[in-house]
SEPA-611761 format. One line per field, with one value per atom (N, C-alpha, C): residue number from 1; residue in one letter; x, y, z. Coordinates in steps of 0.001 Angstrom, whole numbers, plus 500000, padded with zeros to 6 digits. Example, Ala and Ser with C-alpha at 12.3 -4.5 7.8 and 13.67 -1.06 7.14 Angstrom:
pos = 1;1;1;2;2;2
code = A;A;A;S;S;S
u = 513190;512300;513200;512850;513670;512900
v = 494310;495500;496700;497750;498940;500030
w = 507800;507800;507800;507080;507140;507870
END
This chain:
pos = 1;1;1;2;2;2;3;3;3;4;4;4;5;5;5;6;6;6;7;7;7;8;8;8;9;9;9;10;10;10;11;11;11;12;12;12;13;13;13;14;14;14;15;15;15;16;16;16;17;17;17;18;18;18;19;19;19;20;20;20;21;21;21;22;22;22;23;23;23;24;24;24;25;25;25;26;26;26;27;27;27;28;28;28;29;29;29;30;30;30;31;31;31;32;32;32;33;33;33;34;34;34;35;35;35;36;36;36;37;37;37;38;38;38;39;39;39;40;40;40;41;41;41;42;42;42;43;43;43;44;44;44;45;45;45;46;46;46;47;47;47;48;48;48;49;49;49;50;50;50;51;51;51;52;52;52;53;53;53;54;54;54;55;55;55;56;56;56;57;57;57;58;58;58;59;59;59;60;60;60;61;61;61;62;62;62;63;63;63;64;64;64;65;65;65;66;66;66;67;67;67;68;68;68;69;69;69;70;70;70;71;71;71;72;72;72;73;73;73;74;74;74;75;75;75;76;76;76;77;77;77;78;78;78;79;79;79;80;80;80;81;81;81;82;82;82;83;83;83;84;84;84;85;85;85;86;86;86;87;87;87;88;88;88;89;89;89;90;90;90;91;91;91;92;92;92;93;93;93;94;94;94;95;95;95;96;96;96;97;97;97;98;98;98;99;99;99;100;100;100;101;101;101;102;102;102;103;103;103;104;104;104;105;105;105;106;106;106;107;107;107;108;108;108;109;109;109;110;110;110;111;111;111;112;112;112;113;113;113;114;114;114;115;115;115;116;116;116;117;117;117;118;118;118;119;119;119;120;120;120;121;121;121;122;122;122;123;123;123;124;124;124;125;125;125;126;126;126;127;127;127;128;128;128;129;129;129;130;130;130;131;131;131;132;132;132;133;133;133;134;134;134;135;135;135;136;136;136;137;137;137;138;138;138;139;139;139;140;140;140;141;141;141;142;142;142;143;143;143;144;144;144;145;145;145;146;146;146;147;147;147;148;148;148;149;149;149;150;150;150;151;151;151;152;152;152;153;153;153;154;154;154;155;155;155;156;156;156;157;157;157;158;158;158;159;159;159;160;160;160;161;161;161;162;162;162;163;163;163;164;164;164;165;165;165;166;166;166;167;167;167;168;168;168;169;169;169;170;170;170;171;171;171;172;172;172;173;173;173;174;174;174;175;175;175;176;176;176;177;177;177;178;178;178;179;179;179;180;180;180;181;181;181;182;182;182;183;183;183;184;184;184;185;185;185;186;186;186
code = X;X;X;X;X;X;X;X;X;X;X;X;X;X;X;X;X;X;X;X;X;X;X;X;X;X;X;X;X;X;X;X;X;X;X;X;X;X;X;X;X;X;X;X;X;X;X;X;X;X;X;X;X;X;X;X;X;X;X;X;X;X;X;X;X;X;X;X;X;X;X;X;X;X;X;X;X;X;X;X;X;X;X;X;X;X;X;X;X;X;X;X;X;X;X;X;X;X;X;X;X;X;X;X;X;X;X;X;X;X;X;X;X;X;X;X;X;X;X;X;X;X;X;X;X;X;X;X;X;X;X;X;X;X;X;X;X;X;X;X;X;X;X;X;X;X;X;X;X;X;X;X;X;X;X;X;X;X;X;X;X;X;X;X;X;X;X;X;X;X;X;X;X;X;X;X;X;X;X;X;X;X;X;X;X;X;X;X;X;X;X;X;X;X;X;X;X;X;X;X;X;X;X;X;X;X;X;X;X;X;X;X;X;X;X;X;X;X;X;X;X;X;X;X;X;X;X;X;X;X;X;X;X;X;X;X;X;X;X;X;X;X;X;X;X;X;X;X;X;X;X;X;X;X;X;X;X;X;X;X;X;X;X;X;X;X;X;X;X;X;X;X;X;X;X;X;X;X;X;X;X;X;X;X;X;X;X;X;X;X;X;X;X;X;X;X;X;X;X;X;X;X;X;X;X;X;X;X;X;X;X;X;X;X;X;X;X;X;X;X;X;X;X;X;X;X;X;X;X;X;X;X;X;X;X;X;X;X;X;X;X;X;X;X;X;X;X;X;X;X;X;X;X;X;X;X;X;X;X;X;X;X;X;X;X;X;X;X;X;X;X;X;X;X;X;X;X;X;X;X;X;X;X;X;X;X;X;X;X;X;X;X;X;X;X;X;X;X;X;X;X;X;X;X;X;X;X;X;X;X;X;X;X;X;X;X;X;X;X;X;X;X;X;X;X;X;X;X;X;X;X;X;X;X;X;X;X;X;X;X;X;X;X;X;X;X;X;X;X;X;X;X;X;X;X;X;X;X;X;X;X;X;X;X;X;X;X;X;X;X;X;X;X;X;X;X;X;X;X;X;X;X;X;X;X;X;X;X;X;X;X;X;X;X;X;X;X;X;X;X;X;X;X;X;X;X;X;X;X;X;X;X;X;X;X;X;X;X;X;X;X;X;X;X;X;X;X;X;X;X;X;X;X;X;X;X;X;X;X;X;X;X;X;X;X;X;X;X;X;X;X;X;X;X;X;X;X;X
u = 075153;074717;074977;074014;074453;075149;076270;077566;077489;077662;077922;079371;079762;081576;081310;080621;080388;081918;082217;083292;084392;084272;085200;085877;086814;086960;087823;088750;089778;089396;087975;087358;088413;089389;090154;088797;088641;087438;086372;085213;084536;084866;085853;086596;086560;087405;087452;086302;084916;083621;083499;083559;083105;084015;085088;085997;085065;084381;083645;082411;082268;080847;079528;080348;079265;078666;077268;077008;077634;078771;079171;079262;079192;078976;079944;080931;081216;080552;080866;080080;081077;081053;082056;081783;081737;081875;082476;083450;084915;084146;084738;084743;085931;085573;086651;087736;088443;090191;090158;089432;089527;087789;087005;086341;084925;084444;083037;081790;082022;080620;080344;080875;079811;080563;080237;080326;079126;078609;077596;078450;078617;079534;078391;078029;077578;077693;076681;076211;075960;076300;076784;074821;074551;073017;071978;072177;071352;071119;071843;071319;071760;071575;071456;070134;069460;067822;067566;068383;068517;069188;068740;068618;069710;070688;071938;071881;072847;072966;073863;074690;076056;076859;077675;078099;079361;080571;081618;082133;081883;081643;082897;084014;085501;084834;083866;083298;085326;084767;086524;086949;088023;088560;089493;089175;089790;089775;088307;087774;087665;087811;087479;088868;090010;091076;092217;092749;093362;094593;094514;096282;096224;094947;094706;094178;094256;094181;093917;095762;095736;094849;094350;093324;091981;091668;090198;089407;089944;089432;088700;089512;088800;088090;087991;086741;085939;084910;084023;082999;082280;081051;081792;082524;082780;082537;083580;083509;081839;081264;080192;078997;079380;078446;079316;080377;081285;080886;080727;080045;078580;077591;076311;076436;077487;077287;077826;079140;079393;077365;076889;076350;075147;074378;074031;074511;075648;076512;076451;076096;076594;075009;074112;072674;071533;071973;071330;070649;069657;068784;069569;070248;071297;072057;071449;071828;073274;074277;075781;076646;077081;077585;079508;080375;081865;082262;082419;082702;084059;085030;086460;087269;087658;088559;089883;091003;091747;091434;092290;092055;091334;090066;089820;088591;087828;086905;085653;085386;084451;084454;085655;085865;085310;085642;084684;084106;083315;081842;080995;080889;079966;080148;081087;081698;083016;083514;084751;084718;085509;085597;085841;085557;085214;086859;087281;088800;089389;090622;091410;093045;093095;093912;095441;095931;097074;097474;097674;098052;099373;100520;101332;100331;099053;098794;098416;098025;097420;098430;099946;100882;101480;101363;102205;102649;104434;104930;105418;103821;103653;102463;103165;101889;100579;099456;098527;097343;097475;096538;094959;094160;092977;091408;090996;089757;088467;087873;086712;085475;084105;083321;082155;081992;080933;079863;078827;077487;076831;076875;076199;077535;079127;080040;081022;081624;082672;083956;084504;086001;086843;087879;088814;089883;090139;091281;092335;093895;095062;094760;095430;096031;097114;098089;099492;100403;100874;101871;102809;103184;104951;105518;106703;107822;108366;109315;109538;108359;108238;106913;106949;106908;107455;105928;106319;105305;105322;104840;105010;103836;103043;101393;102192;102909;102976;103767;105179;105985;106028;104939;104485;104362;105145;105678;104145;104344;103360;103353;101530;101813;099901;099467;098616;097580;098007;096616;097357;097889;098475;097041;095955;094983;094419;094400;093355;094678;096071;096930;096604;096753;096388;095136;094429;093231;092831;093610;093364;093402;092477;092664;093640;094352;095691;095182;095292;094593;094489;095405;095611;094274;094007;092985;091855;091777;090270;090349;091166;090938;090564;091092;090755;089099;088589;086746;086070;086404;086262;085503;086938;087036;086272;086689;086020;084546;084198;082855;081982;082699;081454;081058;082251;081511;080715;080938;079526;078603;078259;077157;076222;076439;075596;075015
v = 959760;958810;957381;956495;954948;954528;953805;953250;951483;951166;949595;949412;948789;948269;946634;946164;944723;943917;942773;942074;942349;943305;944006;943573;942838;942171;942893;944206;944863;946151;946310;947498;949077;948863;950100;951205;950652;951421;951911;950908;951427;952668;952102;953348;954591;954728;955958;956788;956308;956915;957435;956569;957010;958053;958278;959535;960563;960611;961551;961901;960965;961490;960243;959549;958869;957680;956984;955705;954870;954118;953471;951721;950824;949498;948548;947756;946708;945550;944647;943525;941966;940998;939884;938578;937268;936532;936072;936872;936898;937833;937669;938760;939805;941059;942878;942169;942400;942900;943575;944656;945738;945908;946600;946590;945994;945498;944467;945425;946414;947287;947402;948162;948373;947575;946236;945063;943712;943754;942490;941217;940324;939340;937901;938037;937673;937207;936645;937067;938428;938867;940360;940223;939102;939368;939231;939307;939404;940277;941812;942833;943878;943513;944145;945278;944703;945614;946857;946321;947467;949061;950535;951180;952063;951369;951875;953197;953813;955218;954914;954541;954212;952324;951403;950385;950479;949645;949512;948326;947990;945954;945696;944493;943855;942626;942154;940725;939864;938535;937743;937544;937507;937747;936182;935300;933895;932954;933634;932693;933381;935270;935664;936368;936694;937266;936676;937615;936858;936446;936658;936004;934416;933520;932860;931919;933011;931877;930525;930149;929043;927844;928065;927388;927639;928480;928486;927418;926579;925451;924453;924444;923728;924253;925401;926066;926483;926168;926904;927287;925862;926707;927864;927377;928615;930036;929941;931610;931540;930935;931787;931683;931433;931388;932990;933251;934374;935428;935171;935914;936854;935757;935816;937195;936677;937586;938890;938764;940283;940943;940111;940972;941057;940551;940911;942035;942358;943265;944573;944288;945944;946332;945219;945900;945664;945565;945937;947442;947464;948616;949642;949685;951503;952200;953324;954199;955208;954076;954456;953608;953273;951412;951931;951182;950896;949569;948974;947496;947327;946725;946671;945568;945367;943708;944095;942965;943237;942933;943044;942390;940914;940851;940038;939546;938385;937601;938901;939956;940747;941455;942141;942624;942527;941163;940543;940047;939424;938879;939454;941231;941442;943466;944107;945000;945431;946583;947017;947582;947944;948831;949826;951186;952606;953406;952446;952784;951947;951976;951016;952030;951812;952346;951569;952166;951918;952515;951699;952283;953574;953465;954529;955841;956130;957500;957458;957315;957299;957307;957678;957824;956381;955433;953639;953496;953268;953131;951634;950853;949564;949789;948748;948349;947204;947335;946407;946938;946980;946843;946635;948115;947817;948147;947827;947988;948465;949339;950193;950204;949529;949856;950231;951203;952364;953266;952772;953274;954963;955759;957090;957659;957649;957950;958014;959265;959688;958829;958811;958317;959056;958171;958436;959587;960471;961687;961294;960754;960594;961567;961265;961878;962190;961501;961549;960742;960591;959711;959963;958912;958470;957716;957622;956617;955627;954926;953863;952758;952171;951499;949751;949572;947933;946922;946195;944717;943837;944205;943627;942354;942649;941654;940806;940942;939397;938848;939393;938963;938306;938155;938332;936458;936056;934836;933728;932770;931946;931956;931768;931378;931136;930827;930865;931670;932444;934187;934812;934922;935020;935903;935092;935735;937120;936929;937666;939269;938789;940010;940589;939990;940659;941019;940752;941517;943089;943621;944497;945751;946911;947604;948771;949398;950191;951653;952309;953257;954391;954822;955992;955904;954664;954535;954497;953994;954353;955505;956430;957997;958277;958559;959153;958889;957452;957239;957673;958055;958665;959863;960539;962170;962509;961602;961827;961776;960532;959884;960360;960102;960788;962330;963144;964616;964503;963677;963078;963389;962513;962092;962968;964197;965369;965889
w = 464344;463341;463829;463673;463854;462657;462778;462245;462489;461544;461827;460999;461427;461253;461135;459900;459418;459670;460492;459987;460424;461617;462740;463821;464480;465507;466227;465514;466565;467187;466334;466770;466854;465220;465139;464802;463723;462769;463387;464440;464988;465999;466168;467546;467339;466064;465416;465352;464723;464523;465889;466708;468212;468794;468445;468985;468326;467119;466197;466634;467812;468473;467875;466806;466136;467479;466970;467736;466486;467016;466026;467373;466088;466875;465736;466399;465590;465821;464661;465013;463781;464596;464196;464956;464170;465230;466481;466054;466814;467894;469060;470344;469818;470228;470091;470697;470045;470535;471677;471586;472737;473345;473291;474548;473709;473975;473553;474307;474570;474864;473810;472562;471758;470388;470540;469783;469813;468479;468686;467998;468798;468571;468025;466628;465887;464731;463585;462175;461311;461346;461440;460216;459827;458749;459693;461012;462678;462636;462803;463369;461734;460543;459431;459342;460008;459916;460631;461821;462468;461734;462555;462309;461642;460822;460665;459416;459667;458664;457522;458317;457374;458105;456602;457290;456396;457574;456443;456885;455514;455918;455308;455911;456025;455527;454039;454565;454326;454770;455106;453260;453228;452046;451627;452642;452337;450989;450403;449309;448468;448258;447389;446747;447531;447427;446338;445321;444128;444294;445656;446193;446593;446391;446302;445584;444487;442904;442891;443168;443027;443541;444806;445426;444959;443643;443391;443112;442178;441430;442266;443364;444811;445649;445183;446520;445635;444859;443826;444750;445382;446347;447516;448178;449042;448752;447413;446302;446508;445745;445741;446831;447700;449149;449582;449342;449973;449169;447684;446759;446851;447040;448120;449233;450246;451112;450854;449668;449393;449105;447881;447307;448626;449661;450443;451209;451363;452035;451189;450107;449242;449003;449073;448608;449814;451020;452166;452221;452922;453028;454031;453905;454069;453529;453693;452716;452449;453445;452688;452887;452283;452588;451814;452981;452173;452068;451305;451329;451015;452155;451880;451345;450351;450680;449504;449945;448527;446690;446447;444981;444898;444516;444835;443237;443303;442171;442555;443673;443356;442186;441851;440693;439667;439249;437526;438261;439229;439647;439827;440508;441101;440316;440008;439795;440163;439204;439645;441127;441666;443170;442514;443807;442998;443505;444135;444437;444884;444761;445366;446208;447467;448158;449051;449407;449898;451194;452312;453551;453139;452016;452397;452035;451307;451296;452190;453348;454904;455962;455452;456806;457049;456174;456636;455719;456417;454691;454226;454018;453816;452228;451275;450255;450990;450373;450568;449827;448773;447595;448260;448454;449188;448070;447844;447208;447738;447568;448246;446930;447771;446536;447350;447349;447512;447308;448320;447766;448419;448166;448123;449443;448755;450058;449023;449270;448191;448238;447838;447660;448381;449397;450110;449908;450464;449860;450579;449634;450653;451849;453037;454047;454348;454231;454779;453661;452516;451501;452366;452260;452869;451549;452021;451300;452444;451564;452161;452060;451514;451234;451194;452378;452103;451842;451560;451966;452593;454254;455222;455523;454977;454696;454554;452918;452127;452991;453500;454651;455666;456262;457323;457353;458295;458691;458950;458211;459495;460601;460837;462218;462670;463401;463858;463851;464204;464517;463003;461858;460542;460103;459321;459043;459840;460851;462104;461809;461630;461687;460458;459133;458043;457644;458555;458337;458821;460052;460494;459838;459779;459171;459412;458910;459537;459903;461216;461771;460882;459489;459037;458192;457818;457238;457674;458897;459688;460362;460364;460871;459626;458535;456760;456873;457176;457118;458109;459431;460757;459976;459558;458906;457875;457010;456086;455871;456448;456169;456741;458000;459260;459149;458707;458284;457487;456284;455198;455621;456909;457252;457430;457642;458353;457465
END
């Protein structure tokens, strides 16, 4: 199956599909973390047309995320230029779409998410409040619950590359969509 990984730069997620046999491709403005063969280092609304089966779009969560409240009042256009591209992102012409971000203004702007998850049921025993809203693709089945459950996100010191770290998606969770999804697919 062709796979697109919208909004991808560490290429965990795409990877995974591809251990599954899938053609899976990330795509980000950013250049891959790891190997840029099968990465289009782009507008990720460039190669949307193309022939994809399934996408699971990371759009950036800077302007829409409620851990940032306080800064809404001053970013109104941003929100909804970021808004825009969610809803471009969820009603693109393919026919199984996961759209990931945290708690965020999609919620009451655009709909609820059809789940919301947590790296500890996936084997990390870290919180990070994840939101999944999903078109014709079932809902995630824990894998692995752990304890010990810290919050290492919020923790997580300034610094420079700060964003780019909390964005990554945590592997237990892109094996669970590997597994899960990609058997979907068939």
């Amino acid at each position: 199956m062709n796979i697109l990984i919208a909004c991808e730069f560490s290429g965990i997620v795409r990877d995974t599909f591809i251990r599954k046999g899938h053609n899976a491709w990330s795509c980000d403005i950013l250049p891959c973390d790891r190997d840029n063969e099968k990465h289009y280092q782009c507008d990720v609304r460039q190669i949307l047309n193309l022939k994809w089966d399934l996408m699971i779009a990371h759009p950036p969560c800077t302007h829409l995320a409620v851990s940032g409240a306080r800064w809404f009042k001053n970013k109104q256009k941003e929100q909804e230029e970021a808004l825009e591209f969610v809803r471009l992102l969820l009603n693109c012409d393919i026919p199984k779409i996961a759209l990931e971000n945290p708690v965020s203004i999609i919620n009451t702007k655009i709909r609820k998410p059809d789940q919301i998850i947590q790296p500890w049921q996936f084997g990390h025993g870290e919180t990070k409040k994840t939101c999944l809203w999903l078109k014709n693709l079932p809902i995630l089945i824990p894998t692995k619950i752990v304890s010990g459950r810290e919050n290492r996100i919020w923790k997580m010191p300034p610094s420079k590359d700060r964003g780019k770290k909390r964005s990554i998606t945590y592997s237990g969770i892109a094996d669970a969509m590997g597994e899960q999804w990609g058997e979907y697919l068939y």
